[in-house]
Backbone as CSV, one residue per row, in Angstrom:
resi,resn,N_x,N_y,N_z,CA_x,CA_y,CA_z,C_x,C_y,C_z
1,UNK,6.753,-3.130,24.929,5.640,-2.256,25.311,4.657,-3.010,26.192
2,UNK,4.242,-3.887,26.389,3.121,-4.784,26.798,4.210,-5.796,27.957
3,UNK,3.614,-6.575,29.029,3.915,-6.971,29.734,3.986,-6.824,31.252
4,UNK,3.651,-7.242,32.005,3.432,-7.321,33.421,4.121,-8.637,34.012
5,UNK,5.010,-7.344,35.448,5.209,-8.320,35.990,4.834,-8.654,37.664
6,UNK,5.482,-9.484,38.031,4.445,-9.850,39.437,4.774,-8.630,40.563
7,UNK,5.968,-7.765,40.309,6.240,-7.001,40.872,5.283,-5.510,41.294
8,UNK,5.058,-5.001,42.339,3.953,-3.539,42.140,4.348,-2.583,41.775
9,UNK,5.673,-2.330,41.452,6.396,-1.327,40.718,6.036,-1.731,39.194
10,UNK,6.284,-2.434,38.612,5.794,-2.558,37.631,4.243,-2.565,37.285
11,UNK,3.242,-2.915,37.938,2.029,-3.066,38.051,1.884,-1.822,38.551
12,UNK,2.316,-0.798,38.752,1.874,0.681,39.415,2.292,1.266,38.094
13,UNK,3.423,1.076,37.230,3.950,1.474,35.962,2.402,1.694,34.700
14,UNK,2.280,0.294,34.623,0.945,-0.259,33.725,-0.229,0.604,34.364
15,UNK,-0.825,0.607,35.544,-1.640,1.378,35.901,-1.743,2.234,35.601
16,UNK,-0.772,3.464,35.787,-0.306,4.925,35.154,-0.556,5.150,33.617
17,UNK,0.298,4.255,32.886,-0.315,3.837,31.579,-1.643,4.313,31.525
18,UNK,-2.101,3.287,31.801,-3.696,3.415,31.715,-4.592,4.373,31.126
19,UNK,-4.192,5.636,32.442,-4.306,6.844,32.643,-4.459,7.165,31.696
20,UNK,-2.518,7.606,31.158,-1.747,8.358,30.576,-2.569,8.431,28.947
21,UNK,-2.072,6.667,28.432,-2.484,7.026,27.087,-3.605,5.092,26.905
22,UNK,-4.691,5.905,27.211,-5.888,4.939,27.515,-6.012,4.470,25.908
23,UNK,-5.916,5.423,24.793,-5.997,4.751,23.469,-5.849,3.173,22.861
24,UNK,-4.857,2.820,23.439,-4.364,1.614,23.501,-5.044,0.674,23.445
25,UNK,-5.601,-0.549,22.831,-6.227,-2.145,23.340,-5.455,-3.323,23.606
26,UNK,-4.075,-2.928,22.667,-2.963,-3.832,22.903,-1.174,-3.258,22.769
27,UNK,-1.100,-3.878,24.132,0.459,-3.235,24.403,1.680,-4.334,23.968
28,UNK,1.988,-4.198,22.427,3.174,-5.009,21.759,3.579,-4.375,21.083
29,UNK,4.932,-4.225,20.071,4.993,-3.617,19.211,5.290,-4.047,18.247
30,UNK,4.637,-5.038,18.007,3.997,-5.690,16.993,4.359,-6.609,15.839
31,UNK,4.165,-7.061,14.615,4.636,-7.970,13.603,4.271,-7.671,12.512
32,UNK,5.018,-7.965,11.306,4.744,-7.497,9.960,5.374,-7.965,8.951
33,UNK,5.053,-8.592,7.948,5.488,-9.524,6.865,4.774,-9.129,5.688
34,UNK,5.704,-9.463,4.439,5.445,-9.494,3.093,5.111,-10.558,2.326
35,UNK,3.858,-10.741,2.093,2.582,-10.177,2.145,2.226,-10.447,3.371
36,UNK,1.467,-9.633,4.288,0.812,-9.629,5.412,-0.014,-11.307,5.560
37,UNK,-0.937,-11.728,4.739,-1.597,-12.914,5.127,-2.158,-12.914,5.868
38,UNK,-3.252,-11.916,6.256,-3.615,-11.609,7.430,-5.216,-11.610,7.725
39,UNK,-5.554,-12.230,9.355,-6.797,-12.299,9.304,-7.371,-10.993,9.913
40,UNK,-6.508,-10.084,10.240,-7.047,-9.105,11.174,-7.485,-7.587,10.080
41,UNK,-8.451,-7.264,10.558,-9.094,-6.305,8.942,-7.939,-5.359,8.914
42,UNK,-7.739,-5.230,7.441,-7.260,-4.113,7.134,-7.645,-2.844,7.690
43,UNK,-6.601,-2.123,7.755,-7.057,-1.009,8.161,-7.196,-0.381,9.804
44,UNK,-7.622,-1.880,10.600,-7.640,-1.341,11.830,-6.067,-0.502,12.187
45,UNK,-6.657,0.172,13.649,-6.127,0.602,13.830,-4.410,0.021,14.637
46,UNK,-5.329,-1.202,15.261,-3.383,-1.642,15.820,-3.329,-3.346,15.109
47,UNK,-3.481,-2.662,13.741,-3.383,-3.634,12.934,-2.026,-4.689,13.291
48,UNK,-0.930,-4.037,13.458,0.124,-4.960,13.827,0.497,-4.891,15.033
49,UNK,0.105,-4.453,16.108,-0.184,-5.316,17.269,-1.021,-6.445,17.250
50,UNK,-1.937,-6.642,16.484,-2.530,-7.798,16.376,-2.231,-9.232,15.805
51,UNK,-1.954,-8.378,14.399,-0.743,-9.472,13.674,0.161,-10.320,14.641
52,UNK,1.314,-9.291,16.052,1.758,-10.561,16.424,0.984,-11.719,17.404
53,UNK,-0.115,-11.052,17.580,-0.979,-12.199,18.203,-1.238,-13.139,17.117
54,UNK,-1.802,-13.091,16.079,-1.789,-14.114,14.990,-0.786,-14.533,14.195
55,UNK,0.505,-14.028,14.287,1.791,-14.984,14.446,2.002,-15.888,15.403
56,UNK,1.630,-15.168,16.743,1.959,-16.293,17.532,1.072,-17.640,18.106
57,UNK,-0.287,-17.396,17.591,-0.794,-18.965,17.485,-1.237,-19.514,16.370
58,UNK,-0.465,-19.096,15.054,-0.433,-19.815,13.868,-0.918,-20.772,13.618
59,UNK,-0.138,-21.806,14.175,0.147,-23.250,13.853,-0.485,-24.107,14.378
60,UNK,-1.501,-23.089,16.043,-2.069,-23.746,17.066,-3.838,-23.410,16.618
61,UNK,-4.124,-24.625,16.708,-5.880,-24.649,16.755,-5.932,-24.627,17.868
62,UNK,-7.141,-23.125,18.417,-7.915,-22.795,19.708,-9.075,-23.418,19.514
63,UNK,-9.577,-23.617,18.026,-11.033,-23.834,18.106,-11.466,-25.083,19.056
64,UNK,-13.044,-24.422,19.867,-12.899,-25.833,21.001,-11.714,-25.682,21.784
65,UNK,-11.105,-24.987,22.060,-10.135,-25.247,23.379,-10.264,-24.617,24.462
66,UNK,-9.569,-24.757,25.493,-9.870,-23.640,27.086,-8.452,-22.986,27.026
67,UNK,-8.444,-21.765,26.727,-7.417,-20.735,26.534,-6.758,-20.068,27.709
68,UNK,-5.515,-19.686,27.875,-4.979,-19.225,29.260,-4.556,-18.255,28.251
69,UNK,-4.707,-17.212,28.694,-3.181,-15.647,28.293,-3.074,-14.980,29.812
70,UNK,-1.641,-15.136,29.874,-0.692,-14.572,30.835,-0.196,-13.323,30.688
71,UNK,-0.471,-12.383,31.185,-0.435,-11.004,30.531,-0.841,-10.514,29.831
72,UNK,-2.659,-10.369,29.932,-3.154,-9.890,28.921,-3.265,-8.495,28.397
73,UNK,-2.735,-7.703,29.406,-2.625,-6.369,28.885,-4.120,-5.621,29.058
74,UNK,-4.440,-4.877,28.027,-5.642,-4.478,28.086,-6.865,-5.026,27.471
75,UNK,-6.612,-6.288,26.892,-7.477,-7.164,26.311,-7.522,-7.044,24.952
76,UNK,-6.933,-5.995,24.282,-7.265,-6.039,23.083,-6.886,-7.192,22.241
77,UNK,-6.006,-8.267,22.529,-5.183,-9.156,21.397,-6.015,-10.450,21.792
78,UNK,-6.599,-10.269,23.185,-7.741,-11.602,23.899,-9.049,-11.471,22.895
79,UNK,-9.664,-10.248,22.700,-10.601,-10.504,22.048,-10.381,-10.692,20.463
80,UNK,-9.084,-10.170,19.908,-9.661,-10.589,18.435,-9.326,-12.141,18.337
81,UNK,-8.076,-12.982,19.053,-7.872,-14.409,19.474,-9.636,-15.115,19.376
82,UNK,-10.527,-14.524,20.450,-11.380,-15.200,21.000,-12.831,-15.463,19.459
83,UNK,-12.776,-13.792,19.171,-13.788,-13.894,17.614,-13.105,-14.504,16.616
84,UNK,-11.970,-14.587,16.335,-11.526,-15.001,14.982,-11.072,-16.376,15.016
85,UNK,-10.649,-17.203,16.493,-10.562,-18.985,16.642,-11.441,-19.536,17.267
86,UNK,-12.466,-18.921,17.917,-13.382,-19.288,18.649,-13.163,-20.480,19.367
87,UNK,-11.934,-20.506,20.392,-11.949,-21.153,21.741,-13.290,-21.385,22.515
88,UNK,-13.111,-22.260,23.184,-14.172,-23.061,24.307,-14.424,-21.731,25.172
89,UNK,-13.033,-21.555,25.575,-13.086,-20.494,26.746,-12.226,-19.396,26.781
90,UNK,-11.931,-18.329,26.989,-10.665,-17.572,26.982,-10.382,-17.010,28.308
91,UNK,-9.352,-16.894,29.020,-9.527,-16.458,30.296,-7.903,-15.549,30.604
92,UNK,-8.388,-14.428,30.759,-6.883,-13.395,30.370,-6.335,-13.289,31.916
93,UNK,-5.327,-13.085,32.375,-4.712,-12.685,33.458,-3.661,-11.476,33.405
94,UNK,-3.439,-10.648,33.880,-2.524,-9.767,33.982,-2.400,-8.855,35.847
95,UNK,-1.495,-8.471,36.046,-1.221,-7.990,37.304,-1.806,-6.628,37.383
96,UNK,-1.946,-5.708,36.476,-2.132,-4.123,36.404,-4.032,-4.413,36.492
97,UNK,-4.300,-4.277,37.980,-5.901,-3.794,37.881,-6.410,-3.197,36.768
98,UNK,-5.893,-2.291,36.502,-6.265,-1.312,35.538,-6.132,-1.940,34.318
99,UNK,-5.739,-2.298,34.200,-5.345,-3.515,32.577,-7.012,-4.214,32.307
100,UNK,-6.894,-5.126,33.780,-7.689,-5.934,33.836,-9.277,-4.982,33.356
101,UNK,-9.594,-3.893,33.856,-10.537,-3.378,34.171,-10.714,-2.426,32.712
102,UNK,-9.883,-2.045,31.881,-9.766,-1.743,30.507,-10.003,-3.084,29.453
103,UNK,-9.758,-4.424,29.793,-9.711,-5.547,29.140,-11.505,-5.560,29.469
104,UNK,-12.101,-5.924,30.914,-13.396,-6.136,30.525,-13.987,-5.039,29.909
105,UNK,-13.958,-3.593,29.558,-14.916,-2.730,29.063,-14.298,-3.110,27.549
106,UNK,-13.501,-3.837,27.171,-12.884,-3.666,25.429,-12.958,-4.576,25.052
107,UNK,-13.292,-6.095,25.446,-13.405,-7.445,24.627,-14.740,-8.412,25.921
108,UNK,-15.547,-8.201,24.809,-16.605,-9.483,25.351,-16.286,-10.735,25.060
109,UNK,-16.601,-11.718,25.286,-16.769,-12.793,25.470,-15.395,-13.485,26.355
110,UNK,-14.173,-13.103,26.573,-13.246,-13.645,27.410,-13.719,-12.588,28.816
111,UNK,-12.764,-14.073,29.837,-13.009,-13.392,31.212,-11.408,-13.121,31.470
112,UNK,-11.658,-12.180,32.286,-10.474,-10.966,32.987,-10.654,-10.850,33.911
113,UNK,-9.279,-11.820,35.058,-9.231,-11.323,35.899,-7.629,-10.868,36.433
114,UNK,-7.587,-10.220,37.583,-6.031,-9.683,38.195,-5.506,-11.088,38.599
115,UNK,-3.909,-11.412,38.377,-3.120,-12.650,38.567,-2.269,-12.426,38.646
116,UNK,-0.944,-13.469,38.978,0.284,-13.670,39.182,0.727,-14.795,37.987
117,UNK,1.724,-13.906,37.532,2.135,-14.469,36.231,3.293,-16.229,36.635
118,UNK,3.914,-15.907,38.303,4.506,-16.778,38.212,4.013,-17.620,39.906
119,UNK,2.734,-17.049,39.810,2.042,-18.167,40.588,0.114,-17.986,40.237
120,UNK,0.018,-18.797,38.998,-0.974,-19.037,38.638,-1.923,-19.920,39.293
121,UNK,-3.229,-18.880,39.800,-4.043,-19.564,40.823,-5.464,-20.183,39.987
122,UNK,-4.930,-21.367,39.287,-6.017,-22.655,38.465,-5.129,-23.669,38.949
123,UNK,-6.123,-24.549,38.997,-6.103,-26.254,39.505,-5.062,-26.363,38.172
124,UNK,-3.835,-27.599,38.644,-3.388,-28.324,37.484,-3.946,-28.552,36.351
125,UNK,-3.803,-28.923,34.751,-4.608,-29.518,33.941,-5.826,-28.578,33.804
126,UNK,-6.041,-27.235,34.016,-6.839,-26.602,33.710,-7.097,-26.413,32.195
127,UNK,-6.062,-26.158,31.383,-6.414,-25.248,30.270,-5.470,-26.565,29.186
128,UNK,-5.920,-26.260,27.689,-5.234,-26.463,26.834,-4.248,-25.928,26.041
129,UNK,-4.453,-24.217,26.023,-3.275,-23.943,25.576,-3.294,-22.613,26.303
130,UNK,-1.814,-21.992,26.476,-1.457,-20.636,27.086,-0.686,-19.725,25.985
131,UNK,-0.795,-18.661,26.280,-0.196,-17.704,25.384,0.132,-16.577,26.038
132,UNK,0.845,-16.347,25.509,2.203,-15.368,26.325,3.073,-14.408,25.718
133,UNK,2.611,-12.895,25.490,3.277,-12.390,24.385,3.694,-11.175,25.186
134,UNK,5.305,-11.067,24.503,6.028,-9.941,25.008,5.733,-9.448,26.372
135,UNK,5.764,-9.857,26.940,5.709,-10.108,29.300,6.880,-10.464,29.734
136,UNK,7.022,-11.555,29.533,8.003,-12.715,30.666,9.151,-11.813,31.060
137,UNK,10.072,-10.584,30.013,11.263,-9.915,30.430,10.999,-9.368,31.373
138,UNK,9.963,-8.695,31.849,9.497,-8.310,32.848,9.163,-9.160,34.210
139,UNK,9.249,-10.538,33.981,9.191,-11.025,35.562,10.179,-11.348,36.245
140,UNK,9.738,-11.452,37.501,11.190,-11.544,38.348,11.603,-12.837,38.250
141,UNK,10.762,-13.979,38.040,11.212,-15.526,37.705,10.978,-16.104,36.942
142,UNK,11.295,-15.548,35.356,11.073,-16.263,34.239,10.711,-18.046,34.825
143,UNK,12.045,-18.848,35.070,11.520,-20.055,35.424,10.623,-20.723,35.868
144,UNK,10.206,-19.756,37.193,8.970,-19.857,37.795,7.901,-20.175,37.251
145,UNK,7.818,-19.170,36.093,6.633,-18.556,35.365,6.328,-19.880,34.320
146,UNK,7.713,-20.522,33.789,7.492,-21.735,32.853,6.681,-22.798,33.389
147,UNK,7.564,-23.112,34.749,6.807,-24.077,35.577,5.372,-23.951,35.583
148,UNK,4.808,-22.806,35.589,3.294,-23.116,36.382,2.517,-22.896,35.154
149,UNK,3.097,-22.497,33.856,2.156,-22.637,32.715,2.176,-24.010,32.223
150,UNK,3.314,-24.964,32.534,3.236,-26.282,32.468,2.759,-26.908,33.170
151,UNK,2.244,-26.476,34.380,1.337,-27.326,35.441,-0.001,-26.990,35.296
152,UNK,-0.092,-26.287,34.433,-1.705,-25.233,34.409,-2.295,-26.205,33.150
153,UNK,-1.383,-26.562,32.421,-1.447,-27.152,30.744,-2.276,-28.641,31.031
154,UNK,-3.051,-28.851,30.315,-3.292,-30.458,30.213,-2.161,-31.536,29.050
155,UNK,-2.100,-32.195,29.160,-1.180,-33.234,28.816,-1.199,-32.865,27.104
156,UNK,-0.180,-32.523,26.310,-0.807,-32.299,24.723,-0.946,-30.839,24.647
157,UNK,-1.155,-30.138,25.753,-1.399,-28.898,25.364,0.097,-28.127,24.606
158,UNK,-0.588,-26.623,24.198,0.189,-26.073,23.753,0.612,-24.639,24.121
159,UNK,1.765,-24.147,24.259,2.360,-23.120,24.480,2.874,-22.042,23.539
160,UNK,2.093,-20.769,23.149,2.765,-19.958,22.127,3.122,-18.505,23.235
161,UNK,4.322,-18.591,23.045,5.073,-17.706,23.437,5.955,-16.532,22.629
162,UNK,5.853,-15.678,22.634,6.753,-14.386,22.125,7.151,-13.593,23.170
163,UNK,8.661,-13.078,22.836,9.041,-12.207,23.790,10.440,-11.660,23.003
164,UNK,10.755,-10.368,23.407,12.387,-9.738,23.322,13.016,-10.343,24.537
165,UNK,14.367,-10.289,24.282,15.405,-10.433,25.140,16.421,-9.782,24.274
166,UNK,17.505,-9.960,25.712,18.783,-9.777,25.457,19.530,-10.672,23.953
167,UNK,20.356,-10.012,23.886,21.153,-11.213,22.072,21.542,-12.189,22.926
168,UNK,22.478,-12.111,24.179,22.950,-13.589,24.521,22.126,-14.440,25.904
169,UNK,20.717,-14.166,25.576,19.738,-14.654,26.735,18.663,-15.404,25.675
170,UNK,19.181,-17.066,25.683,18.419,-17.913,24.992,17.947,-18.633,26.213
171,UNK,16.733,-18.597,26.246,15.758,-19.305,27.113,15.015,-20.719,27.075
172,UNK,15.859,-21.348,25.616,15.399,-22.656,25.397,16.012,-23.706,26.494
173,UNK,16.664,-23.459,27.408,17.083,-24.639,28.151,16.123,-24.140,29.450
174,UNK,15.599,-23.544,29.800,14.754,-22.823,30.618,13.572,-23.337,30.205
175,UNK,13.210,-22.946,28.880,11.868,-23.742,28.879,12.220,-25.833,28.531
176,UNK,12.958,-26.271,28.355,12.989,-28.079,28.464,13.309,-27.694,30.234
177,UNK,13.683,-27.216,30.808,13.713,-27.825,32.009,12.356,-27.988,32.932
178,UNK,11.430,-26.786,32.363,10.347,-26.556,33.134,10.015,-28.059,32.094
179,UNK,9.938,-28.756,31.329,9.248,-29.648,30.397,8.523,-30.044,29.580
180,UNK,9.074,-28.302,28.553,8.644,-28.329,27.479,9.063,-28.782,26.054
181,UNK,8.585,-29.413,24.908,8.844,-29.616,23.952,9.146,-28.210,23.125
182,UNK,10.142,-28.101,22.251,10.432,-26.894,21.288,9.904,-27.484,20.379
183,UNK,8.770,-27.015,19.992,8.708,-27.470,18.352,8.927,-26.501,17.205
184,UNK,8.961,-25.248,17.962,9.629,-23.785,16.993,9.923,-23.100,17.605
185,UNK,11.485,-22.268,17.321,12.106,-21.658,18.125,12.192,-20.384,16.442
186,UNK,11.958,-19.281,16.133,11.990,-18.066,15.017,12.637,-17.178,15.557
187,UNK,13.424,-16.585,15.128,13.636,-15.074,15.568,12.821,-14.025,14.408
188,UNK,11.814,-13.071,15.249,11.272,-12.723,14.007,11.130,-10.808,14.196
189,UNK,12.781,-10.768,14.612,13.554,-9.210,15.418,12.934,-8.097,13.909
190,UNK,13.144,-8.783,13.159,13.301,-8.025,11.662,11.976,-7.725,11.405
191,UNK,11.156,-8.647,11.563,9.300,-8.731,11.414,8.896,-7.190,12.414
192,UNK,9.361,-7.454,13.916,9.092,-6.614,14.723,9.209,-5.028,14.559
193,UNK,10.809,-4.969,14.103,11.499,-3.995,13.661,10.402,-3.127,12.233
194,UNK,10.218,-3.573,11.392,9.046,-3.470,10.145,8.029,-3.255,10.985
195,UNK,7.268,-3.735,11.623,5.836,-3.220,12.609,6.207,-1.986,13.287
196,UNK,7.602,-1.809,13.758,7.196,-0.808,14.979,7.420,0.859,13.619
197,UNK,8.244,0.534,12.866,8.616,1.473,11.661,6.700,1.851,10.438
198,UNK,6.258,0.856,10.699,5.406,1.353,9.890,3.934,1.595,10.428
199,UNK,4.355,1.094,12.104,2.971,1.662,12.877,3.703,3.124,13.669
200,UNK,4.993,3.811,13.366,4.915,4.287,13.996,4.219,5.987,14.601
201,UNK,3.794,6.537,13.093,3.061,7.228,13.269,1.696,7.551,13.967
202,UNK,1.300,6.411,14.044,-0.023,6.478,14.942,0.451,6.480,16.707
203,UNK,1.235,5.576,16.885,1.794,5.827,18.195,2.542,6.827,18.653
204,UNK,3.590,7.944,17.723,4.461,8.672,17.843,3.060,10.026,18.269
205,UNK,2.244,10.235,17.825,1.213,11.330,17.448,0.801,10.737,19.127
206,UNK,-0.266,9.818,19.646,-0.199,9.486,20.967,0.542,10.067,22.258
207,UNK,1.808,9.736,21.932,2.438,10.190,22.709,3.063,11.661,23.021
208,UNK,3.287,11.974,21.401,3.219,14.020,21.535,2.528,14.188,22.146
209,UNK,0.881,13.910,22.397,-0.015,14.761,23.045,0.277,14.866,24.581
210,UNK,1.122,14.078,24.665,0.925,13.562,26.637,1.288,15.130,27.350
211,UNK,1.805,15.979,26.016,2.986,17.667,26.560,3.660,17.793,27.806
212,UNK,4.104,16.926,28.645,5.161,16.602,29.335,6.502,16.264,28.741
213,UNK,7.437,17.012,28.631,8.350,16.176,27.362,9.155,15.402,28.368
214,UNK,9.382,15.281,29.527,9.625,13.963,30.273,9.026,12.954,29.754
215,UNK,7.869,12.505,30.109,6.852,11.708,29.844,7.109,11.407,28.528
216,UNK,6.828,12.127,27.602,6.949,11.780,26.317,8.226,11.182,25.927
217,UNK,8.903,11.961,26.456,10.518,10.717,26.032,10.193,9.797,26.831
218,UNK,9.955,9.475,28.084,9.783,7.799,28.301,8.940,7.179,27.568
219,UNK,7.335,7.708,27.163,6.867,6.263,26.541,7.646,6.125,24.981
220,UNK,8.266,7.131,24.485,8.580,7.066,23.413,9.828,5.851,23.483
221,UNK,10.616,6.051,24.671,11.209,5.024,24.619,10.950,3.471,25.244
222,UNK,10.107,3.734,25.432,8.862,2.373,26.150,8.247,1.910,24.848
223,UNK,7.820,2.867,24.379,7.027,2.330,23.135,7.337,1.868,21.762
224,UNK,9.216,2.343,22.191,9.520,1.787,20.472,9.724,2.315,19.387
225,UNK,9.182,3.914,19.502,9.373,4.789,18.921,10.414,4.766,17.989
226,UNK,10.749,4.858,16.547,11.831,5.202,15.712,12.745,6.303,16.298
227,UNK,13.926,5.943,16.396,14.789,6.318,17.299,15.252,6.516,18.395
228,UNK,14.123,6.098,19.128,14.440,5.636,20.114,14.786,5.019,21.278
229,UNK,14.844,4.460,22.383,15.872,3.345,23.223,15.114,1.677,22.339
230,UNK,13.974,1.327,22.652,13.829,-0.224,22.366,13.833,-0.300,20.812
231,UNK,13.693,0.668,19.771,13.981,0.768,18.403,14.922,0.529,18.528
232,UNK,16.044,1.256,19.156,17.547,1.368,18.503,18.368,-0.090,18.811
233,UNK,17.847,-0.590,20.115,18.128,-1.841,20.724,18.436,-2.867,19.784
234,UNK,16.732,-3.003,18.613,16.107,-3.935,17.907,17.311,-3.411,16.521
235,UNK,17.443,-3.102,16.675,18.469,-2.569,15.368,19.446,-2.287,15.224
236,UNK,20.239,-2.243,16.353,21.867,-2.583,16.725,21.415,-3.978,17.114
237,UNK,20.444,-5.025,17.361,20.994,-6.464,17.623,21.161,-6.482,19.126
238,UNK,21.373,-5.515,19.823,21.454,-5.526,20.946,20.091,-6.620,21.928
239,UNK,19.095,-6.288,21.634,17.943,-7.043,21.729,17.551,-7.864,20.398
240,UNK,16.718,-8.917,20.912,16.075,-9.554,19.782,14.804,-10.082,19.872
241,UNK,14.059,-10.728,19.222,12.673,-11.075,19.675,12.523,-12.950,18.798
242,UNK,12.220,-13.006,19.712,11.572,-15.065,19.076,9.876,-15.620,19.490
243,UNK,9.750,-15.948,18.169,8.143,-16.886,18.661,8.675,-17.970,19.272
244,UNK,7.816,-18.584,19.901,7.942,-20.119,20.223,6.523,-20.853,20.197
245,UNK,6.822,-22.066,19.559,5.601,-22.943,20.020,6.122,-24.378,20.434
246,UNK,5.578,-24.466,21.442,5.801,-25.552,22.686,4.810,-26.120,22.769
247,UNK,4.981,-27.446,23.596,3.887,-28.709,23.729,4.577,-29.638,25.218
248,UNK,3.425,-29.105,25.503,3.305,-29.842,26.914,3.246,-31.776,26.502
249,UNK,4.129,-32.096,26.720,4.126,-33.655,25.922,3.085,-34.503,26.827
């Protein structure tokens, strides 16, 4: 659901979005575990869209750090990151204007601006850690994209990454070549699968309203919807999803 890529077909896609079903703060479909363990309040509303933002920098202390997110979407997963680890700095990038421009009216304190996911315009050694959730399938040069979050990184920094792929598209030799350390490679398809099943009523209701039933079958199958295309994917195995946390050595 979430992700931008450097392409304007895709960035004209996200725009439309926008539009379509503005409800949204964060475009993932999300994470979910028994017992939850969770810092994000009960109850909200994209409770597990958020969750996989706090799966995926677990292990990583922001506090005091200068933060990169590469596809930030509409900001919603930048700002609860920014109140709940309180980074130095947070600074979101995504290609969809409209993203960008929904991210500053929905999270204060990080800055938002429009970028290129696989030509990131910061000086080397800018930031300490980057984060990167459910995007990269969407760019045209995954590799690319490794490279310049490793040139963006200061020495030590850290990399939390999530994304779906294909079952036989492992990207760990992709990321050591750009010159990263694996220090966790999860598949957490099953976690995902549980989020998109038990958020899916709030999103399924969303998308009825759009009364285009074109429309509605695409985001339904954009969005993950129980039964349909990226559900069924995640559950024939056909697709799968992995955290990663990496270290710029």
């Amino acid at each position: 659901m979430a992700g931008e890529s450097t392409s304007s077909g895709v960035a004209a896609y996200y725009d439309k979005a926008a539009a379509k079903v503005p409800e949204f703060t964060v475009l993932n479909y999300g994470f979910s575990s028994e017992p939850e363990n969770s810092r994000v309040p009960a109850g909200h509303a994209e409770f597990y869209c958020l969750r996989l933002y706090e799966h995926t920098v677990r292990d990583v202390d922001l506090a005091g750090r200068d933060v990169l997110e590469v596809s930030c979407g509409r900001g919603g997963g930048a700002g609860f990151l920014f109140r709940t680890f309180a980074p130095r700095s947070y600074t979101g990038i995504d290609v969809s204007g409209e993203n960008i421009r929904m991210a500053r009216r929905h999270s204060d304190g990080p800055r938002f601006e429009v970028g290129d996911a696989e030509k990131l315009g910061f000086d080397a050694g800018t930031f300490d850690v980057a984060v990167n959730i459910e995007a990269s399938h969407l760019y045209a040069d995954r590799r690319a994209f490794f490279a310049e979050v490793f040139r963006v990184l200061r020495p030590g920094g850290d990399f939390c990454y999530t994304d779906g792929c294909w079952a036989d598209d492992d990207c760990s030799d992709d990321l050591r070549a750009a010159g990263f350390v694996i220090e966790e490679r999860l598949e957490i398809t099953d976690n995902v699968i549980r989020s998109l099943e038990l958020d899916n009523e709030r999103k399924e209701k969303l998308f009825d309203g759009l009364g285009d039933p074109e429309l509605v079958r695409e985001y339904k199958d954009w969005g993950g919807i129980v039964g349909f295309r990226a559900w069924r994917r995640f559950v024939e195995r056909e697709t799968l999803y992995f955290s990663h946390r990496l270290r710029r050595p």
